[in-house]
C-alpha positions as CSV (number, residue, x, y, z in Angstrom):
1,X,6.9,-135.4,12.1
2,X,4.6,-138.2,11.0
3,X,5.8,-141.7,10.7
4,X,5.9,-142.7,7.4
5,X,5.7,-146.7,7.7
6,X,2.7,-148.2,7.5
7,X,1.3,-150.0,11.2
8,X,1.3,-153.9,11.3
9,X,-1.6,-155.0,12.4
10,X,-2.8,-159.0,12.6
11,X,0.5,-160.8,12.6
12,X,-1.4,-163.5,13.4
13,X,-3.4,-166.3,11.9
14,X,-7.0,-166.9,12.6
15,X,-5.9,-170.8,13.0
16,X,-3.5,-169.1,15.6
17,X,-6.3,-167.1,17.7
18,X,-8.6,-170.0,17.5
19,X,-6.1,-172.4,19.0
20,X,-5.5,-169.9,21.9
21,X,-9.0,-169.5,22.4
22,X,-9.6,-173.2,22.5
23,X,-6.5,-173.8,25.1
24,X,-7.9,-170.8,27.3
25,X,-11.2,-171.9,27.4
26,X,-10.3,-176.0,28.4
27,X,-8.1,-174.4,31.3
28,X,-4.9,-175.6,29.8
29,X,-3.3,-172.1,29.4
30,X,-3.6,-168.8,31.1
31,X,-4.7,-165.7,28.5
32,X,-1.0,-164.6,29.1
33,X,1.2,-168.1,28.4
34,X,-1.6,-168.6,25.2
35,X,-0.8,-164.9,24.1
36,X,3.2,-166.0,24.2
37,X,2.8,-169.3,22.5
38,X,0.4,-168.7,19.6
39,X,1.4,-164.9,19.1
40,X,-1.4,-163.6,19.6
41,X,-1.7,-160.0,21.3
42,X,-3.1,-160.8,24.9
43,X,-5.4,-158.0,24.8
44,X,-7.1,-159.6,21.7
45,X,-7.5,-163.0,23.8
46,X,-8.9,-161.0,26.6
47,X,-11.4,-159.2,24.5
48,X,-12.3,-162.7,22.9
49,X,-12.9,-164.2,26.4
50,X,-14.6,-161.7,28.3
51,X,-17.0,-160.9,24.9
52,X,-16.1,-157.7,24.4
53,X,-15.7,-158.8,20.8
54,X,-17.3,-161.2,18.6
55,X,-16.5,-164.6,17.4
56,X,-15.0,-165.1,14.2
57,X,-13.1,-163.0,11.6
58,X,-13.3,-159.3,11.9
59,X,-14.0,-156.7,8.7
60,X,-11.9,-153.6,9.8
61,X,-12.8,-150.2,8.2
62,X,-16.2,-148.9,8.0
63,X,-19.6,-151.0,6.3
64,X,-20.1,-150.9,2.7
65,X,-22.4,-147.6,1.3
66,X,-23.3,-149.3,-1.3
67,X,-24.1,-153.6,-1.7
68,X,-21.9,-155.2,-4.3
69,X,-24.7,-155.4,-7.2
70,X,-25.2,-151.8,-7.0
71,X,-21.5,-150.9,-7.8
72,X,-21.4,-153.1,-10.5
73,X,-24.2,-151.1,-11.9
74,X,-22.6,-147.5,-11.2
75,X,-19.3,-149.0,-12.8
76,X,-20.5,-148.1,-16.3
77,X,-21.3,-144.5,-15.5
78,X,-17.9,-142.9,-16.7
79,X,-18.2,-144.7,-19.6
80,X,-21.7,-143.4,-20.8
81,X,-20.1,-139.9,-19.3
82,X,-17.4,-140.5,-22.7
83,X,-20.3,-141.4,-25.0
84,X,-23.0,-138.8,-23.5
85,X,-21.3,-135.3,-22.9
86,X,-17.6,-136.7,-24.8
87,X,-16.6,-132.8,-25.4
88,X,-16.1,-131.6,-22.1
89,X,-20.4,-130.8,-21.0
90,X,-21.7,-131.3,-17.8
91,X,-20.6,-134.4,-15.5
92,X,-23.2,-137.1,-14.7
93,X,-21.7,-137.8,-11.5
């Protein structure tokens, strides 16, 4: 049976992996004692370090179709949908 809760993911701060990062990287904590004092996964420090991820904040979920100016232009198809075919005719979209 599936699970029904929803997975925590990121119960850190970026403050939090940056300060890790910055202790690891002046040789004044091991990945492992950084990962148990900031609360940072030690597989996320480990990535960090050995560049198997990027620097900086991380967008999860897949990139963007469409740039934000042209949604904002498709947002006013349903409504010329009401005022072009209002009794039920074809579907613009």
């Amino acid at each position: 049976m599936a699970s029904t809760t929803k997975r925590k993911i990121h119960q850190y701060s970026e403050a939090a992996l940056e300060e890790a990062l910055h202790e690891i990287r002046q040789g004044l904590s091991t990945i492992r004692a950084a990962s148990r004092k900031f609360g940072v996964p030690r597989g996320t420090l480990q990535d960090r370090i050995h560049g198997r991820v990027s620097e900086g904040p991380q967008k999860m979920g897949p990139d963007a179709v469409l740039t934000l100016a042209e949604e904002k232009s498709w947002a006013c198809v349903p409504k010329l949908e009401k005022v072009i075919a209002p009794k039920g005719g074809e579907k613009c979209v």
